[in-house]
C-alpha positions in Angstrom: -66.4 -68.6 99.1 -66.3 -66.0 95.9 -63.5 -64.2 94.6 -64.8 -61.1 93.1 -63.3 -58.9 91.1 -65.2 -55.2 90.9 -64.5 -52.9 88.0 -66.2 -49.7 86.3 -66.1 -47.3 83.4 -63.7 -49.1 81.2 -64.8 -46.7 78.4 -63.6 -49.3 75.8 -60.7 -50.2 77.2 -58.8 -53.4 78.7 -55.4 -54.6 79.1 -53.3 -56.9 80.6 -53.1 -55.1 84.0 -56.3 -56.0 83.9 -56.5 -59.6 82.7 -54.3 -60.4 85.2 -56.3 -59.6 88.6 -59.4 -61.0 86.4 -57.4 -64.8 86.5 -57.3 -64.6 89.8 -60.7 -64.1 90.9 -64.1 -66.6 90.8 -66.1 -63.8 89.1 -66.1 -60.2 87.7 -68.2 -57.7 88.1 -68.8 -54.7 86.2 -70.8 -51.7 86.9 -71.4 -49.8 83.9 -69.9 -48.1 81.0 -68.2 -51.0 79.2 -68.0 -49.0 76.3 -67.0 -51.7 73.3 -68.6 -54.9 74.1 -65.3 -56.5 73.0 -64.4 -55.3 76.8 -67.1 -57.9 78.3 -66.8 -60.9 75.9 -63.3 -60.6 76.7 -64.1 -61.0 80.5 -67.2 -63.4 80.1 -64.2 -65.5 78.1 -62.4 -66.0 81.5 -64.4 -65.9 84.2 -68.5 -65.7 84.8 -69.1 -62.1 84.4 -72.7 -60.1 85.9 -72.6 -56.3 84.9 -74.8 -53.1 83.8 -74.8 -50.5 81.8 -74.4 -47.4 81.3 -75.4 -43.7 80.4 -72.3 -44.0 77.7 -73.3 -47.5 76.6 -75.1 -47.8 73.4 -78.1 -50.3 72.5 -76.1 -53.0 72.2 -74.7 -53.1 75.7 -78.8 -52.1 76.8 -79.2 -55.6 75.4 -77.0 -57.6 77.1 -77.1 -56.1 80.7 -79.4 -54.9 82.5 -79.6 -51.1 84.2 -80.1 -52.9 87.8 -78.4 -56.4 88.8 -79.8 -57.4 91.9 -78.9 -61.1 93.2 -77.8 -63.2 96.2 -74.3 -64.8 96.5 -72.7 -66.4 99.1 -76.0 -65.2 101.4 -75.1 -61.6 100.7 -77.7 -59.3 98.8 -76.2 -57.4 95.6 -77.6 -55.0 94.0 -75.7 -53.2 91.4 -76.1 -50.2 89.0 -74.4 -47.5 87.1 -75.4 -44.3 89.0 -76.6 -44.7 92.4 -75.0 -41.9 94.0 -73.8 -42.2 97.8 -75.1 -43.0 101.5 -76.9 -40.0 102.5 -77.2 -38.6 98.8 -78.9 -41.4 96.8 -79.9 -41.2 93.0 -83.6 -40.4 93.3 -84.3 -43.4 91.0 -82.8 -45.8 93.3 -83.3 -44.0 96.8 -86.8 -45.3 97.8 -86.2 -48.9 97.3 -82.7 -48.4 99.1 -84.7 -47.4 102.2 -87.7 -50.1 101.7 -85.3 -53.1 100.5 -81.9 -52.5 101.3 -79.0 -54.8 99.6 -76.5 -55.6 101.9 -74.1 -54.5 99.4 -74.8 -51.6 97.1 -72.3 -51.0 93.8 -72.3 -48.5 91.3 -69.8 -46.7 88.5 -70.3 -43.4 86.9 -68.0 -40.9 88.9 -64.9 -42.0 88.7 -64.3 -41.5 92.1 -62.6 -45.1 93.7 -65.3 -44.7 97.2 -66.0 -47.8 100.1 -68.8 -46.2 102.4 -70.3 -47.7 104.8 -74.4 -46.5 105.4 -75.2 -47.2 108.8 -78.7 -45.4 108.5 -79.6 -48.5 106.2 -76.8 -50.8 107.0 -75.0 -51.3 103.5 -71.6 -51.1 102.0 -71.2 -48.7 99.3 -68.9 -49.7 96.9 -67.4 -47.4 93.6 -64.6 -49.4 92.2 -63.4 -45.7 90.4 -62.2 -46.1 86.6 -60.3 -49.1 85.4 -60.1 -47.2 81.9 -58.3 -44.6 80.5 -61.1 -42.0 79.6 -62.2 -39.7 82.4 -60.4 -37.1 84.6 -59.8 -39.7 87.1 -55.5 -39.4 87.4 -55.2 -43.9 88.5 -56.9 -46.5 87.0 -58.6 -48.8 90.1 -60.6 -51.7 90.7 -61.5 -53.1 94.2 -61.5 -57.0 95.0 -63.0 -59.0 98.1 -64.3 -62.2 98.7 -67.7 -63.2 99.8 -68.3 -66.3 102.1 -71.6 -67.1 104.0 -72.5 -64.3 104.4 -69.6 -62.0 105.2 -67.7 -59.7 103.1 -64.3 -59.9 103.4 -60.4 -59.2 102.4 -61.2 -56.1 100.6 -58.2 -54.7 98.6 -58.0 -51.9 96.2 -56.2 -52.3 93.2 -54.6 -49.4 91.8 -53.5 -50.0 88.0 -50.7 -47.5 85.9 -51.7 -44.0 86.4 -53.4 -43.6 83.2 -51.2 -41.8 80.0 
């Protein structure tokens, strides 16, 4: 059984709100636009960390992760990206492998927008964790946490942080 802790569009930006839902899970995941890369090493400092980038996340960032994550954990298929869009309205760079392959969990960032869909035309869950940062015109920071154990996805909780100043 994981722990995971699911967070997005930190734009730079992490405090101890933060750091303490990040103690209590196994691993964290991020799904684009870290913004500093003092954001992640913090993260990778406490916990085993898998993320993306970006469309705001410069070279550096490009380096380090990866535009698609795509792995198996606890017998569940991940696969997780910046902008992906939504069941039924799929970014056209992702949407035919979504309907050839489909993960049994699909994550993305980008919009701001805190979103658990199911997709039963390719039965996934869509995930959006929202904004754990402070830039955006998203009004409350969130996250989302679960846990994954052979092969089920359960105890899903959204974490709303301070509403953002």
């Amino acid at each position: 059984m994981k722990k995971i802790l699911l967070l997005s569009d930190t734009h730079s930006y992490i405090d101890d709100q933060i750091l303490k839902f990040v103690q209590q899970a196994d691993e964290i995941w991020h799904a684009g636009d870290i913004g500093d890369l003092q954001v992640t090493d913090t993260l990778k400092k406490l916990k085993p960390l898998r993320a993306v980038y970006g469309n705001i996340d410069d070279k550096d960032a490009r380096t380090e992760f990866p535009l698609d994550n795509k792995f198996t954990i606890e017998g569940v298929s991940v696969w997780i990206t910046h902008i992906g869009g939504y069941p039924n309205k799929y970014n056209q760079r992702v949407r035919e492998e979504l309907k050839s392959n489909p993960p049994k969990l699909f994550i993305c960032g980008h919009s701001h927008i805190l979103k658990i869909q199911f997709d039963k035309n390719l039965n996934l869950l869509h995930l959006n964790p929202g904004a754990a940062g402070k830039h955006g015109f998203h009004k409350v920071r969130t996250m989302i946490r679960f846990e994954l154990d052979n092969k089920e996805i359960k105890n899903m909780e959204i974490i709303e942080l301070a509403k953002r100043n």
